[in-house]
C-alpha positions as CSV (number, residue, x, y, z in Angstrom):
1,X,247.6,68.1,148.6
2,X,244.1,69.5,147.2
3,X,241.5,70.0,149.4
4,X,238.6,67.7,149.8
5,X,235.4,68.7,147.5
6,X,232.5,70.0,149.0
7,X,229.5,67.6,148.7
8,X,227.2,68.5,146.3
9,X,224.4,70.9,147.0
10,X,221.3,69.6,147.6
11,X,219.5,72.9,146.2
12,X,217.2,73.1,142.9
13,X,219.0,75.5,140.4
14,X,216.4,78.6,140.8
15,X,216.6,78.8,136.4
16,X,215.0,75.3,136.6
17,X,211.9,76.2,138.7
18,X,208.4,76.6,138.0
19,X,207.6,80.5,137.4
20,X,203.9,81.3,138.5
21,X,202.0,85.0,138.1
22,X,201.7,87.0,141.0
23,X,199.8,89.9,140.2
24,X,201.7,92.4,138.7
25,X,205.2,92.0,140.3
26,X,206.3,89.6,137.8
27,X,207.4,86.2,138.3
28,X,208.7,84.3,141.2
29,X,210.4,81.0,141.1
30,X,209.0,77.8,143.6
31,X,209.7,74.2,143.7
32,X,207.3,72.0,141.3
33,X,204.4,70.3,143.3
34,X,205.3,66.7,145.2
35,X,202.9,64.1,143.8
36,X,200.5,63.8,145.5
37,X,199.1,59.7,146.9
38,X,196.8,57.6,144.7
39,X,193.5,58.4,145.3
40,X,191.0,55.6,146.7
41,X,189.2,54.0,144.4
42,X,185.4,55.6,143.5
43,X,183.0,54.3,145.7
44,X,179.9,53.1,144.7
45,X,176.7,55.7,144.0
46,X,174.2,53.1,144.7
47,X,176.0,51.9,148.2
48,X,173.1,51.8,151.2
49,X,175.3,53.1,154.3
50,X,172.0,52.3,156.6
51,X,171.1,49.7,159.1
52,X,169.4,46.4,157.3
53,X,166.9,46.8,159.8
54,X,166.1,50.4,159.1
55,X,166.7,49.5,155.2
56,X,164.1,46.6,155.7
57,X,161.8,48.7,157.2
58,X,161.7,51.6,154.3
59,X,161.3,49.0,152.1
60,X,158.3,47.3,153.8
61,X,156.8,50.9,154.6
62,X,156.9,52.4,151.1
63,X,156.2,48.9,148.8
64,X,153.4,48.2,151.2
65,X,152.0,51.9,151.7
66,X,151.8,52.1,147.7
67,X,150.5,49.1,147.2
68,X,148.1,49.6,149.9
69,X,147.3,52.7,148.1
70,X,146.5,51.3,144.6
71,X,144.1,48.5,145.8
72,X,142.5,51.0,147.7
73,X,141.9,52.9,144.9
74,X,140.2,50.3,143.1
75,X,137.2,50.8,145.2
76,X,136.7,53.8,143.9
77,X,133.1,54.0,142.3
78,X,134.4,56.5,139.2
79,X,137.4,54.2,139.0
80,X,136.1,50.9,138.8
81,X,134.3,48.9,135.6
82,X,131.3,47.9,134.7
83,X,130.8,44.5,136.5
84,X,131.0,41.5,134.4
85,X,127.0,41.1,134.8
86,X,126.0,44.2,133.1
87,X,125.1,44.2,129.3
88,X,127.5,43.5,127.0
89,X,127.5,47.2,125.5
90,X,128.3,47.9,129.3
91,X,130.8,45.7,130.6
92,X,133.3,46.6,127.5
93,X,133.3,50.3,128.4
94,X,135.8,51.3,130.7
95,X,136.6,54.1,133.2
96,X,137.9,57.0,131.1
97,X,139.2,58.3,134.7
98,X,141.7,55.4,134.9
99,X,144.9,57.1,133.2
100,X,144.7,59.8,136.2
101,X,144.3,57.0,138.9
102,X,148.0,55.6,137.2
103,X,149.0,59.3,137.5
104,X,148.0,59.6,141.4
105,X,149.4,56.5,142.2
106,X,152.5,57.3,140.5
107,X,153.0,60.6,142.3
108,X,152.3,59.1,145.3
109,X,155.2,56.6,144.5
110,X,158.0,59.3,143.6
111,X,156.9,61.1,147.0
112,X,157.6,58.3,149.2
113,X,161.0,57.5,148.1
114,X,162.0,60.9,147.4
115,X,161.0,61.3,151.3
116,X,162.8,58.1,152.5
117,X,165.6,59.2,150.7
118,X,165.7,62.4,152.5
119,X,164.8,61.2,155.3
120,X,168.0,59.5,155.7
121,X,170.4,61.9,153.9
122,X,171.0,59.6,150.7
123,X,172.5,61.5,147.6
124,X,170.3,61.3,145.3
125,X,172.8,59.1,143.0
126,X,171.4,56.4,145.3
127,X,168.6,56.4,144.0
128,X,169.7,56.7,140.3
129,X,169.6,60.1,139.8
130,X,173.0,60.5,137.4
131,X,174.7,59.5,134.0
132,X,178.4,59.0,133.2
133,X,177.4,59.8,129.7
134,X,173.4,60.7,128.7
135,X,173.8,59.5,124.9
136,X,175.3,56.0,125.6
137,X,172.5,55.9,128.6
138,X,169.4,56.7,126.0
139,X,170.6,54.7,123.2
140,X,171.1,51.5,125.9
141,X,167.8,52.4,127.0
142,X,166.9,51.9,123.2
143,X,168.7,49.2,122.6
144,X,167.8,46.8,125.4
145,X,164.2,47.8,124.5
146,X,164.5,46.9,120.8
147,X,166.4,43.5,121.8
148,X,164.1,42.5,124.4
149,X,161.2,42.9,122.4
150,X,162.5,41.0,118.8
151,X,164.0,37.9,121.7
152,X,159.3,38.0,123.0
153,X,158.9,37.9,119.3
154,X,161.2,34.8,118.3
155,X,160.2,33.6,122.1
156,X,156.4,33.4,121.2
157,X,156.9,32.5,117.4
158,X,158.6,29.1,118.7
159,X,156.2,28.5,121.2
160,X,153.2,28.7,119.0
161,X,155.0,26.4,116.2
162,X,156.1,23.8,119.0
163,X,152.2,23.4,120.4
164,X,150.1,25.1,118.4
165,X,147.4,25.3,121.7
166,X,150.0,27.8,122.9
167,X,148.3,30.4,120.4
168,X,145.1,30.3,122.2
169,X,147.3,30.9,125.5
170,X,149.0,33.6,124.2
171,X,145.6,35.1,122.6
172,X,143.7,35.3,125.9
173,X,146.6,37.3,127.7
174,X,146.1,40.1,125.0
175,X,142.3,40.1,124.9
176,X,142.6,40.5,129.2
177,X,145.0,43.1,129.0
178,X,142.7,44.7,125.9
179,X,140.0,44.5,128.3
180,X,141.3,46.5,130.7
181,X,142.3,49.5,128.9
182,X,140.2,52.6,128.5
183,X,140.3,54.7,124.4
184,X,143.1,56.6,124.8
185,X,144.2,59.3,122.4
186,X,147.9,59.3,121.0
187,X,148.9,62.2,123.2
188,X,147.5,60.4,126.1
189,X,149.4,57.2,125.6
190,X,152.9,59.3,125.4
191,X,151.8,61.1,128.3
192,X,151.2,58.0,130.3
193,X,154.3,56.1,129.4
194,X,156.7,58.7,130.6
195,X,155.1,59.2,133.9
196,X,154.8,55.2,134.0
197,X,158.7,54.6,133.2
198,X,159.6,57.4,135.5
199,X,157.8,56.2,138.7
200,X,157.8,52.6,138.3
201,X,161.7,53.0,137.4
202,X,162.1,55.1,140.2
203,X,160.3,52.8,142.8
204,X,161.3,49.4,141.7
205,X,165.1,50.3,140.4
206,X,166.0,53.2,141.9
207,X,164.5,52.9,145.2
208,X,164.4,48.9,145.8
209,X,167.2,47.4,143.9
210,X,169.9,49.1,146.2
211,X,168.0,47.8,149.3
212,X,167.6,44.7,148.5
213,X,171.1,44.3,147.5
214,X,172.0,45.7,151.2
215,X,169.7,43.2,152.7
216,X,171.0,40.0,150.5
217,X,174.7,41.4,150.0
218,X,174.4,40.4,146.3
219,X,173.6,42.1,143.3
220,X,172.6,38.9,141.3
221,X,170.0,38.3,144.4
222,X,168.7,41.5,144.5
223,X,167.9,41.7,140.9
224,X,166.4,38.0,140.8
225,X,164.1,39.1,144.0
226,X,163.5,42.8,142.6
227,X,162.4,41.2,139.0
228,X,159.8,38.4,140.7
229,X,158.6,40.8,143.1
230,X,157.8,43.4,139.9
231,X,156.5,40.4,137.6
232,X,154.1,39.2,140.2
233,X,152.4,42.4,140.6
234,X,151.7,42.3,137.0
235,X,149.5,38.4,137.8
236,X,146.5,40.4,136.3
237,X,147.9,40.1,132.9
238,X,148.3,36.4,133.0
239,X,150.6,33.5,133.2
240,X,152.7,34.2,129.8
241,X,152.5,38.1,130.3
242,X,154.4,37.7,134.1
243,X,156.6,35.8,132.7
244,X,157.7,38.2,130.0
245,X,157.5,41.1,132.7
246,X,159.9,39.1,134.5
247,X,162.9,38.7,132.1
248,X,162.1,42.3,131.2
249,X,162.3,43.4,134.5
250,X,165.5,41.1,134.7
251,X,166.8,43.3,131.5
252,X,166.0,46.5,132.9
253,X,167.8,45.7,136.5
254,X,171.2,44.4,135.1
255,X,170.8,47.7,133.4
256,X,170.5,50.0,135.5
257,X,173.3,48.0,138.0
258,X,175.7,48.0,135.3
259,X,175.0,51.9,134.3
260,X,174.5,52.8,138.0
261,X,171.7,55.2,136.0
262,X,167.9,55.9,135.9
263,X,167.7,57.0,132.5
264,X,168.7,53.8,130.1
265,X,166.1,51.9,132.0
266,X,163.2,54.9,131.8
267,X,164.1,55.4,128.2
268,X,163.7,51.5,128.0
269,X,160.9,51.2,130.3
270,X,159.0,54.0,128.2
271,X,159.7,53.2,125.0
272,X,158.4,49.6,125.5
273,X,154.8,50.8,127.4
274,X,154.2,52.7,124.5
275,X,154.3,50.3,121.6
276,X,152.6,47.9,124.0
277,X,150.0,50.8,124.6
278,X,149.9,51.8,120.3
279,X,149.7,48.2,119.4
280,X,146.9,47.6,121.6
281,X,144.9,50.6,121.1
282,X,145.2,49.9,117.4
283,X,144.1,46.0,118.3
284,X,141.2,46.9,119.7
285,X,139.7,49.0,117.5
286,X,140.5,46.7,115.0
287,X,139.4,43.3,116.6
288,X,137.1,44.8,119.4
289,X,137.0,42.7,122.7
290,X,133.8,41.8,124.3
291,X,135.4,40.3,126.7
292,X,134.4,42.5,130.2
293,X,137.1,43.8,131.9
294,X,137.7,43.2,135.8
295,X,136.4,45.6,137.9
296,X,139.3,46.2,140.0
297,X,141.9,46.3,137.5
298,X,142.1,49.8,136.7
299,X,146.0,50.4,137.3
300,X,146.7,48.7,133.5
């Protein structure tokens, strides 16, 4: 009668482990590394971790302190245009000082949600500051720019051919927004539609869309309230300009909540101020306005 067999041995065959470099006392065998668990899925780089109070708070406190800040401004004697009494050679000049109000303002805006965001210890991915991928990011910027502005084009050509009164409508929005802009050299209007895209970007994408969204719990709210909130400040421009404003603005949020980025909606943001800027520069030296521009509306 044969014996029983021994049960097979549980140990790994040394010539099939993994050799790793020690130094220079050659090679030592170990067991291959256990998998390791599934790792959580990525959390979200524009999640708000605060209170809604306290996030209703920053948002009241640093909306209301900047706009606060830019009506104040508008008091500003050097600042201000002619009133709509003067002469006519007058009232059409405007405050050559006004690009470096926008340029306060704007610095003012960065600082105060740079500082709420430290304040509370937010990454600045909360705020925008990142890119999976910076070409793809640019040329969306680009490309939502590009397709926004050829959908105002075919928007406003059907308008005008379905009531030709429209025209007039449309008209007056450009001579008011003419009117309100100082000469500004090519350099200039580069110069001030970066900074413009960065802060205004910064302070109603960055900084407010991932509040509201905290306070609402939606992303479809918070870009609906963000983009009426950002059109209305923009009444100064008229009826049909706010509403424009307000489906780019609607562009420019789902952008930036899809991308979880900054820079496709700066690029975007910039890149449309500054044909708006060229074109109208170029409009009004070739169709002058003698309209006279509003004395407090010096942040166009």
């Amino acid at each position: 009668m044969q014996p029983p067999e021994p049960p097979p041995s549980t140990e790994r065959d040394p010539s099939q482990a993994r050799p790793v470099q020690i130094g220079s006392a050659g090679q030592v065998p170990f067991a291959p590394e256990l998998p390791r668990a599934r790792p959580a899925g990525r959390s979200d780089p524009l999640a708000i971790g605060e209170r809604r109070l306290h996030v209703a708070i920053d948002v009241l406190l640093v909306l209301g302190l900047f706009i606060v800040l830019v009506v104040a401004i508008g008091f500003v004697p050097p600042l201000q245009n002619p009133p709509p009494t003067a002469p006519t050679d007058e009232a059409t000049q405007r405050s050559p000082l006004q690009p470096l109000a926008v340029v306060f303002t704007g610095g003012v805006a960065v600082l105060l949600v740079l500082g709420a965001a430290r304040v509370h210890r937010q990454p600045w991915a909360t705020l925008g500051f990142r890119s999976a991928n910076v070409l793809l990011d640019v040329g969306l910027g680009v490309a939502a720019c590009l397709g926004f502005l050829v959908c105002l084009v075919a928007a406003t050509t059907a308008l005008w051919l379905a009531d030709p009164a429209m025209f007039e409508v449309i008209q007056e929005s450009g001579d008011r927004l003419q009117a309100m802009l100082p000469p500004m050299s090519p350099v200039t209007i580069l110069l001030l539609s970066a900074w413009v895209g960065v802060h205004e970007e910064l302070l109603f994408r960055g900084f407010l869309l991932p509040r509201l969204r905290r306070l609402f719990g939606s992303w479809t709210a918070a870009v609906v309230a963000g983009s009426v909130f950002f059109a209305l400040l923009h009444g100064y421009e008229g009826a049909i300009a706010v509403v424009a404003i307000f489906f780019l603005s609607l562009v420019l949020s789902v952008l930036f909540v899809w991308r979880r980025s900054l820079l496709p909606v700066v690029v975007g943001h910039f890149l449309f101020d500054l044909l708006q800027l060229t074109l109208l520069q170029m409009r009004s030296r070739m169709f002058p306005s003698d309209s006279p521009a509003p004395a407090w509306a010096w942040w166009s």
